[in-house]
C-alpha positions as CSV (number, residue, x, y, z in Angstrom):
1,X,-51.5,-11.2,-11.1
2,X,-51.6,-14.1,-13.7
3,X,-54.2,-16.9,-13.1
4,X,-53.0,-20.4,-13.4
5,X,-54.0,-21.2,-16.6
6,X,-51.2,-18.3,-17.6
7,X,-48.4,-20.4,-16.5
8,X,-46.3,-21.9,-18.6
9,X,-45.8,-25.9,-18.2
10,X,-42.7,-26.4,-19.7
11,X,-40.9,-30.3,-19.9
12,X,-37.4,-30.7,-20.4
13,X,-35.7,-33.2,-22.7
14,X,-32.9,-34.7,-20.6
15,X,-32.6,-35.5,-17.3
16,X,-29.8,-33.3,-16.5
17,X,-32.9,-30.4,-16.1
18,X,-34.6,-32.2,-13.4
19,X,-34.2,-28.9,-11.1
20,X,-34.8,-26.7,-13.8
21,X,-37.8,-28.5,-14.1
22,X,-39.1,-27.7,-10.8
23,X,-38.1,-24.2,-10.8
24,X,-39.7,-23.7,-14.1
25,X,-43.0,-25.3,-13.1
26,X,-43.3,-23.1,-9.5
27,X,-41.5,-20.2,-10.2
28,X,-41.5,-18.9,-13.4
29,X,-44.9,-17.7,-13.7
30,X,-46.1,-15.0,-16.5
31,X,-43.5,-16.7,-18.9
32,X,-46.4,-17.9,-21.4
33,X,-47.2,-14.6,-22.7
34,X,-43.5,-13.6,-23.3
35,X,-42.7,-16.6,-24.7
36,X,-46.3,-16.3,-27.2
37,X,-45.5,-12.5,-27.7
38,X,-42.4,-13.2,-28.9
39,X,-43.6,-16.0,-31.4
40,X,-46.1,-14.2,-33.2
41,X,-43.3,-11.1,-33.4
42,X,-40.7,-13.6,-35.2
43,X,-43.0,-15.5,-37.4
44,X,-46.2,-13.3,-37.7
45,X,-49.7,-14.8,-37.7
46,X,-49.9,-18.8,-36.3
47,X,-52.6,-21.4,-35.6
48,X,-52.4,-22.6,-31.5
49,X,-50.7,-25.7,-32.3
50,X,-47.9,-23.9,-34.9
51,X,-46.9,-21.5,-31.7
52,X,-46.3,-24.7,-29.6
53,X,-44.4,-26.0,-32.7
54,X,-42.3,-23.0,-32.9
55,X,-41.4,-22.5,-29.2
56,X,-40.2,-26.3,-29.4
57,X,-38.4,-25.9,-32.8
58,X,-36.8,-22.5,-31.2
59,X,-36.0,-24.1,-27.7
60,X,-34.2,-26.8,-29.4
61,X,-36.8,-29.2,-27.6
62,X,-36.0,-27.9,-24.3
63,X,-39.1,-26.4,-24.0
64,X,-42.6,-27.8,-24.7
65,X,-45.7,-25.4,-23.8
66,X,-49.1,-27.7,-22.8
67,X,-52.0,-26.9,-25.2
68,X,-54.2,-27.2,-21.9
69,X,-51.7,-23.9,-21.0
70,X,-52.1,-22.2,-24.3
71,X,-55.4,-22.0,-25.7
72,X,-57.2,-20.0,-22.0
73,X,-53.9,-17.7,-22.0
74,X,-54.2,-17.1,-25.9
75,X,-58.0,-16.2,-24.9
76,X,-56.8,-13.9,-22.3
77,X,-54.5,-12.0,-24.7
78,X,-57.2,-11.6,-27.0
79,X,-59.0,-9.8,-24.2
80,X,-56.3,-7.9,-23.3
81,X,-56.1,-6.7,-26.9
82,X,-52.2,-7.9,-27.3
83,X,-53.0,-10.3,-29.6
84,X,-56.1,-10.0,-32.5
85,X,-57.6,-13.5,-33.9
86,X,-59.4,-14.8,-37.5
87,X,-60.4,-18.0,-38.5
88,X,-58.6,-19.6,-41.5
89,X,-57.7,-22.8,-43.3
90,X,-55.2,-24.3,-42.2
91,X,-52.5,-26.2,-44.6
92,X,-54.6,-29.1,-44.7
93,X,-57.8,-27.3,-45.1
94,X,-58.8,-27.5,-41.2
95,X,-60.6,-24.5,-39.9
96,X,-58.2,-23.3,-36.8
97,X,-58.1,-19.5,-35.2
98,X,-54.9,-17.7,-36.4
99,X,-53.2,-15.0,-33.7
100,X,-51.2,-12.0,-34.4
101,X,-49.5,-9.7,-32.5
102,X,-51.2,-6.2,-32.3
103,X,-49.2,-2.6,-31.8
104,X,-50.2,-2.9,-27.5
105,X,-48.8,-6.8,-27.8
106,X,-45.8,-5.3,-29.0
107,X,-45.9,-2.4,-26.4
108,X,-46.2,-5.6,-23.9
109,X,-44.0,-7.5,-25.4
110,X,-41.4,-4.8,-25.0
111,X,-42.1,-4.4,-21.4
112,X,-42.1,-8.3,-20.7
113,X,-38.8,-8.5,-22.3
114,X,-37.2,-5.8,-19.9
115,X,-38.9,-7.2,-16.7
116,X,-37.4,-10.8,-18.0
117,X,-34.3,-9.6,-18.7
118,X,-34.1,-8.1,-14.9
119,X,-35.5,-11.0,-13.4
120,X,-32.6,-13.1,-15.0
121,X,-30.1,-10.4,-14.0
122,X,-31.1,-10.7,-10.5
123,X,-31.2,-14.5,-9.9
124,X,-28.1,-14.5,-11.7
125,X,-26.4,-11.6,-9.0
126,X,-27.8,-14.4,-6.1
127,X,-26.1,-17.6,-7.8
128,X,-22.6,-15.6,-8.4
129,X,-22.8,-13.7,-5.2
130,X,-20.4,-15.0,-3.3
């Protein structure tokens, strides 16, 4: 079971999401690591603060992940061995720990894409049931 600092707090640019919100913020635990996973597949090794950038940039602003969020499940990863970590300069010559996904992160990435893809199957058989 993921521990709270593993869920993803996500904010939603327009008000038409309001309920989306919600449901995001309750229900969609476990999302954070897919979403991190899946980052550091697509554009390789990234500072903290890049992988918030690119989850916004890639979500079209829909979705914003809390640093407060990030940094204890980006620890947890690293524990986990899914993700390994180095310290580096950053672009403006700040020292800032750089992730990348390892071969079990992938293995995990793979698997968190599947369960996703059947959780999104099934809440979509409920709304279209009829």
């Amino acid at each position: 079971m993921l521990d709270a600092a593993s869920r993803v707090r996500l904010q939603f640019s327009t008000p038409s999401c309001l309920g989306i919100e919600r449901m995001a913020k309750n229900d969609l635990q476990g999302t954070l690591d897919l979403l991190v996973l899946k980052t550091l597949a697509h554009a390789g090794s990234l500072h903290g603060y890049g992988i918030v950038l690119h989850i916004q940039r890639a979500s079209d602003a829909m979705l914003r992940v809390e640093e407060g969020s990030l940094y204890p499940a980006l620890h947890r990863m690293e524990q986990s061995g899914w993700i390994a970590a180095e310290w580096a300069l950053t672009e403006t010559n700040r020292k800032a720990k750089y992730y990348q996904l390892t071969a079990a992160g992938r293995r995990q990435l793979q698997q968190a894409e599947e369960s996703f893809d059947q959780l999104v199957k099934g809440v979509l058989a409920v709304l279209r049931f009829t």
